[in-house]
C-alpha positions in Angstrom: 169.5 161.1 -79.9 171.7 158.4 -81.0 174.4 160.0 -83.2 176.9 157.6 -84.1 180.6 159.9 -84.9 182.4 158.0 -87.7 185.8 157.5 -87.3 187.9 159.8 -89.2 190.4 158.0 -91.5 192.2 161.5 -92.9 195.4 160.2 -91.3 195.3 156.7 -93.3 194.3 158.1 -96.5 197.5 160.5 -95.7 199.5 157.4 -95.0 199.0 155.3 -97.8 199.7 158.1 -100.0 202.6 158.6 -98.6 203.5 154.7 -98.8 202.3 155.0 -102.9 204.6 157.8 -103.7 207.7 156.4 -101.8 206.9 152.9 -103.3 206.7 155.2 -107.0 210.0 156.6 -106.4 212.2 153.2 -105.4 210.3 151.4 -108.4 211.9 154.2 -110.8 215.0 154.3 -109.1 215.3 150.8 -109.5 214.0 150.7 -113.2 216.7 153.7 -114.3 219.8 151.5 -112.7 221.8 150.3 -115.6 220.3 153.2 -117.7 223.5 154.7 -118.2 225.9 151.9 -117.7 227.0 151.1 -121.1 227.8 154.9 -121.7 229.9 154.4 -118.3 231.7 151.8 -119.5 232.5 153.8 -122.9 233.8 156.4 -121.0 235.7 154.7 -118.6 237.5 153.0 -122.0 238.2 156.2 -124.1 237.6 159.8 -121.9 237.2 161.0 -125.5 233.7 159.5 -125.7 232.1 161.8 -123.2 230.5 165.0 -124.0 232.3 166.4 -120.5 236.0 167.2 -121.2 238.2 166.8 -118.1 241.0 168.9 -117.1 
């Protein structure tokens, strides 16, 4: 009776999902940077651009 036990590789699989979502997540972050940053700019000229009144 030779039964050979395969190694169990749940762990890795669990890993390197982990690894591709967090990977995901900084490549959005870093695509969405400047998204906004002509609307800042506009906003920081004339408050009366932006949709949010201050008091």
């Amino acid at each position: 009776m030779n039964e050979t036990q395969e190694k169990d590789n749940f762990w890795l699989y669990i890993a390197g999902i982990v690894v591709a979502v967090i990977v995901v997540l900084v490549m959005v972050k870093g695509s969405e940077h400047g998204k906004y940053e002509t609307a800042a700019k506009a906003i920081a000229e004339d408050s009366a651009n932006s949709a949010y009144k201050h008091k």
